[in-house]
ZAMARGU-4260 file (C-alpha; in steps of 0.2 Angstrom, whole numbers, plus 5000, padded with zeros to 4 digits):
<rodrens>
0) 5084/6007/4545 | 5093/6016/4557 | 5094/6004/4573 | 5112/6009/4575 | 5108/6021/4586
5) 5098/6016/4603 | 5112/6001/4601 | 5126/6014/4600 | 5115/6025/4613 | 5116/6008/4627
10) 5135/6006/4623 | 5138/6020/4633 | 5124/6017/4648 | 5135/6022/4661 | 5143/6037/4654
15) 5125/6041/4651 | 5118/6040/4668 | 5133/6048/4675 | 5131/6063/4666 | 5113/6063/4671
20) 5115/6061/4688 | 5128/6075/4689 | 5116/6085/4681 | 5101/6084/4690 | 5110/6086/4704
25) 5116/6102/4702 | 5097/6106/4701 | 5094/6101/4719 | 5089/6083/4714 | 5093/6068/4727
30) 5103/6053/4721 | 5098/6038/4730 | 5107/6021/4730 | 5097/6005/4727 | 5100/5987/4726
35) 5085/5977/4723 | 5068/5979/4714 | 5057/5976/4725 | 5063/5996/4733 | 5048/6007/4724
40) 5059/6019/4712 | 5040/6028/4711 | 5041/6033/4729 | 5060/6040/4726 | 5056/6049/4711
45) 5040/6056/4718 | 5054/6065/4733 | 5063/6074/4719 | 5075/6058/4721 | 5086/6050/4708
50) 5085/6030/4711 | 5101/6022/4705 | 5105/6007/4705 | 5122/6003/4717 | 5124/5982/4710
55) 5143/5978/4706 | 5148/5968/4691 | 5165/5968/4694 | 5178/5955/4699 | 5190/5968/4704
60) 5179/5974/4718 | 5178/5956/4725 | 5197/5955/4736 | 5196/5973/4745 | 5176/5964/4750
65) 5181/5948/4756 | 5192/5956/4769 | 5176/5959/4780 | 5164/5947/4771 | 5164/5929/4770
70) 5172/5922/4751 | 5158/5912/4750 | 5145/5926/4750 | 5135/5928/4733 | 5148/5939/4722
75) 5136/5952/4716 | 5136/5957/4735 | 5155/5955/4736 | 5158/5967/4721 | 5146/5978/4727
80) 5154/5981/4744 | 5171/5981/4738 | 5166/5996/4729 | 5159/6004/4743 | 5175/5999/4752
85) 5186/6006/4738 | 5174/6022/4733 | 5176/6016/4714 | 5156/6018/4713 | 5155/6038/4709
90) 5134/6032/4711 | 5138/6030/4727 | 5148/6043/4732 | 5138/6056/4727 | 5123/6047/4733
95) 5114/6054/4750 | 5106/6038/4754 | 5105/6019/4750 | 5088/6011/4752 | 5093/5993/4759
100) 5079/5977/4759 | 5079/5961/4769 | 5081/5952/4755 | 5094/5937/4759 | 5106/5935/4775
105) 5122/5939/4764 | 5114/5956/4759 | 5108/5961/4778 | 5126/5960/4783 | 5134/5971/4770
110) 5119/5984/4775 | 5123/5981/4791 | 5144/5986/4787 | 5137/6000/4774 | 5127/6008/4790
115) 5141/6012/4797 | 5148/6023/4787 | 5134/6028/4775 | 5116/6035/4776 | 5104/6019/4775
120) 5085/6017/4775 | 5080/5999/4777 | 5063/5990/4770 | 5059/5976/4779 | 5050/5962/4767
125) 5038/5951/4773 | 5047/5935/4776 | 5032/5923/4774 | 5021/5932/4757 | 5008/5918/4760
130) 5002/5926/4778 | 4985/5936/4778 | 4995/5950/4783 | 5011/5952/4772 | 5002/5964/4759
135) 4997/5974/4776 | 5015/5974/4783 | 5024/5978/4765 | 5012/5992/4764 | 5016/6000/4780
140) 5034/5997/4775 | 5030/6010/4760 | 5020/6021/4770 | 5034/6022/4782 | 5047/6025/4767
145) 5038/6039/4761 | 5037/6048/4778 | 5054/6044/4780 | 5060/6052/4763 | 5048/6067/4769
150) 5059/6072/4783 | 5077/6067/4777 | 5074/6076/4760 | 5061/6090/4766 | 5049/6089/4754
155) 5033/6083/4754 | 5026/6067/4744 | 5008/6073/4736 | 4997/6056/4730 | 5000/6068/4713
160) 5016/6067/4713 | 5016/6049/4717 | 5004/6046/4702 | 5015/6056/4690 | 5029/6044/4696
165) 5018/6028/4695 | 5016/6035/4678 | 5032/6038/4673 | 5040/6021/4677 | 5025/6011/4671
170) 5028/6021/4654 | 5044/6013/4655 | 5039/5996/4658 | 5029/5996/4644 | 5044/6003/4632
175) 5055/5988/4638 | 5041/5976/4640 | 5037/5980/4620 | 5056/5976/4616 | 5055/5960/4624
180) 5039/5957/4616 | 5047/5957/4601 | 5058/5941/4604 | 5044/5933/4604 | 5043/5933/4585
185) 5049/5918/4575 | 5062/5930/4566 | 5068/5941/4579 | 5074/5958/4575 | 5088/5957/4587
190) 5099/5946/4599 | 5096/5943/4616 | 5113/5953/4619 | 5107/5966/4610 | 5091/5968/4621
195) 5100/5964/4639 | 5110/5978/4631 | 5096/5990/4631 | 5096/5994/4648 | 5100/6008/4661
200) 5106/6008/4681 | 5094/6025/4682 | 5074/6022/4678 | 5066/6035/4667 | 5081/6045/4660
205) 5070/6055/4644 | 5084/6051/4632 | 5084/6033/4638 | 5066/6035/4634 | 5065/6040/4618
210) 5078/6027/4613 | 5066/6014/4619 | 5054/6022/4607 | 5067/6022/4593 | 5070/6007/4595
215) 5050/6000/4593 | 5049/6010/4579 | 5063/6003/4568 | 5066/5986/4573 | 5053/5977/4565
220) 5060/5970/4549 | 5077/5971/4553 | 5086/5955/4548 | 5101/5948/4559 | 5116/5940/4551
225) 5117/5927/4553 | 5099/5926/4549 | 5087/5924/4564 | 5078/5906/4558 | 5099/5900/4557
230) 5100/5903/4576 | 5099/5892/4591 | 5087/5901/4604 | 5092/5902/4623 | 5080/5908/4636
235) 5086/5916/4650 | 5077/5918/4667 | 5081/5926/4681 | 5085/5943/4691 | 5092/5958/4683
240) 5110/5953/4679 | 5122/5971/4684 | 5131/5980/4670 | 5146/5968/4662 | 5140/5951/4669
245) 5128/5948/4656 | 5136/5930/4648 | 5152/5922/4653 | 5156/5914/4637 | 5153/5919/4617
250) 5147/5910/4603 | 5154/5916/4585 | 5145/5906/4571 | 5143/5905/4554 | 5132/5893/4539
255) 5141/5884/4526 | 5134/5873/4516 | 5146/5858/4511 | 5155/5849/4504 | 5170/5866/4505
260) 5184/5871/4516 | 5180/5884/4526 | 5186/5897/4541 | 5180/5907/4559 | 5187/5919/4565
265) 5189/5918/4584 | 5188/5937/4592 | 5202/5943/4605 | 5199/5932/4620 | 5203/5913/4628
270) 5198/5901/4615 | 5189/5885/4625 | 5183/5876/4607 | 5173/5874/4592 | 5162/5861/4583
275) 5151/5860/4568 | 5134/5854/4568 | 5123/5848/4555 | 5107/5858/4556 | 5096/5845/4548
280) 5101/5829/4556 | 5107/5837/4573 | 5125/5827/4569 | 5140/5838/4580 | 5158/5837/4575
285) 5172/5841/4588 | 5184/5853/4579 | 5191/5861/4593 | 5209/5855/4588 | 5209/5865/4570
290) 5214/5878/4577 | 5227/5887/4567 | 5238/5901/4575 | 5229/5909/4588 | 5213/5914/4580
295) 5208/5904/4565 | 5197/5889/4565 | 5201/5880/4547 | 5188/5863/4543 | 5184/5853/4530
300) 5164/5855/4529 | 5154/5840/4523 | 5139/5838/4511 | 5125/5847/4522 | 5118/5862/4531
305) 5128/5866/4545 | 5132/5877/4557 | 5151/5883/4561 | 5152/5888/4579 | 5168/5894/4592
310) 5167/5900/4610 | 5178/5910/4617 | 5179/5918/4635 | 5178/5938/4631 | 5185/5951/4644
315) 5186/5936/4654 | 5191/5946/4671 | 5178/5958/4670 | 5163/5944/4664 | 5166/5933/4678
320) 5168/5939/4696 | 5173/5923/4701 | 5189/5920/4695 | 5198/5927/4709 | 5186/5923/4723
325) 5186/5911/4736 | 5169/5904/4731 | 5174/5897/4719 | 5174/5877/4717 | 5189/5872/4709
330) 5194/5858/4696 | 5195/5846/4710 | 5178/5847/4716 | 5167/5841/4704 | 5151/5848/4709
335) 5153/5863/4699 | 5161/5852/4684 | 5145/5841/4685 | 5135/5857/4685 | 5141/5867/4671
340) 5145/5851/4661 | 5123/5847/4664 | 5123/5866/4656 | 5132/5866/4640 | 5127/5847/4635
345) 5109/5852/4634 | 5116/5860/4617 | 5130/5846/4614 | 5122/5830/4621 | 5135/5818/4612
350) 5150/5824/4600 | 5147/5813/4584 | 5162/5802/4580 | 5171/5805/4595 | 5167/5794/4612
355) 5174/5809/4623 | 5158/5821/4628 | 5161/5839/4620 | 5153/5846/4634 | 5165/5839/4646
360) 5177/5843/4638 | 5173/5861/4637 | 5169/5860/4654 | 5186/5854/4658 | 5196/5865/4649
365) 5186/5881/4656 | 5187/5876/4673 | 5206/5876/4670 | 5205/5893/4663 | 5196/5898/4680
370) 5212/5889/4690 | 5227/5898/4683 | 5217/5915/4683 | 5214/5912/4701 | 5229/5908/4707
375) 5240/5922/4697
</rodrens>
């Protein structure tokens, strides 16, 4: 089963799509910036445009951006300006124009300061989608966009080539819509980080393609190790998350079976702690402190099924973009303590044989790991 490569294929996304965009360029393609999804990638592609999507990920971009905008704007905006700002984003610089939306206030004033020194089309959503008219005003909004493509990119947007694009993307929809599809499963044939993996900041690349379709083919009947029915499932909701800020903190774990001694190896990172739970009974065992050296969790595992498990902050700085931002709410303010503490005690409700709450602890000790970072 050879699954290795539309994994290894994704590792190097942006590599990928760099390449690409270089390429199609020199054959008289336009590369066009975008930052939401509700911009049409059909309408770009059917204008011999390359939509690419402009989001930042990246703490480091977050300083140069609060110069101009406020710390406690939404970081994705603050990243993505500070590469504007810093012209770290080569997407950017070679793009001929950015394709802005009214999406929230925070976004309208950094399209507002990238306007002023970069080509920029702006959709303007329906603000009230529940009025008779907002399908009316959104299509005018398209309408608009496709004559405004017309003129800046001399071309001319034939309903054939808006079909062809229509197909294009949908055929792509369908590819990653049938990954997901397979999560579904009782026995998944790969992890969630695996599939947020799968992904690409330009729609329809053919090779990304045909690794979607590789992938459909030889998943099934893959086994994960640990196996599948040993793992706890998360579900994760939301928007598209930009490249590098898929999770902010990992989860190494093993099965052992007791009564034995056993070990977990903690990866290259910030250790925050590690617990055993009993997977018939539910019955969780603070072993945070068994850390020996800097990477080596040793216990003594009772009689049972249990699951050995460490978490770790990896690539901390380039995971979490808001370490070194003013927005963030530090140990002192309790709002975000109550808040991430409500998120990890839906997996650790109560630490058995210990009164302290795992969860708060973890809490504690992470948010500490947020205050020296932000203050070095």
């Amino acid at each position: 089963m050879d699954i290795a490569t539309p994994l290894m294929w994704f590792d190097d996304m942006v590599e990928h799509c760099l390449q690409y965009a270089q390429a199609q360029r020199r054959l008289g393609k336009h590369v066009v910036g975008i930052t939401c999804e509700y911009t049409p990638r059909e309408i770009i592609i059917a204008a011999g445009g390359i939509p690419v999507c402009l989001c930042g990920g990246d703490v480091d971009m977050i300083p140069p951006a609060e110069e101009m905008l406020p710390s406690n704007l939404c970081p994705l905006i603050k990243s993505t300006f500070g590469y504007s700002l810093q012209k770290e984003n080569p997407f950017l610089e070679m793009a001929e124009l950015v394709i802005a939306e009214t999406t929230c206030d925070g976004k309208k004033k950094m399209y507002e300061l990238l306007a002023e020194s970069r080509p920029l089309h702006m959709l303007e959503l329906p603000q009230k989608p529940d009025d008779t008219d907002a399908l009316e005003r959104w299509v005018r909004e398209l309408r608009k966009l496709r004559t405004f493509l017309d003129r800046r990119f001399s071309c001319r947007i034939t309903d054939r080539k808006l079909h062809d694009a229509i197909v294009l993307m949908n055929r792509e929809r369908r590819l990653r819509r049938e990954l997901a599809g397979l999560m579904t499963s009782d026995l998944p044939p790969l992890t969630g980080r695996e599939l947020l993996k799968m992904k690409s900041i330009i729609a329809c690349i053919p090779a990304d393609l045909a690794q979607y379709e590789k992938a459909i083919r030889v998943l099934p009947g893959r086994k994960l190790d640990p196996p599948a029915e040993s793992r706890i499932r998360l579900l994760l909701t939301g928007v598209p998350m930009p490249h590098g800020a898929e999770r902010v903190m990992e989860l190494i774990e093993k099965n052992v079976t007791g009564p034995q001694q056993t070990t977990l190896e903690i990866p290259e990172g910030i250790y925050i702690g590690a617990v055993m739970m009993n997977m018939d009974n539910y019955k969780r065992i603070d072993i945070s402190k068994q850390l020996t050296g800097k990477s080596t969790i040793k216990c003594t595992v009772p009689k049972g099924n249990w699951k050995v498990m460490g978490f770790y902050l990896n690539t901390f700085l380039h995971h979490l973009d808001m370490a070194k931002s003013g927005s963030i709410l530090l140990p002192n303010k309790p709002l975000l303590i109550v808040s991430y503490i409500s998120h990890v005690r839906r997996y650790f409700p109560k630490v058995s044989g210990n009164s302290q709450d795992f969860a708060t602890k973890m809490a504690k000790k992470f948010l500490r790991v947020i205050y020296v970072l932000s203050h070095t």
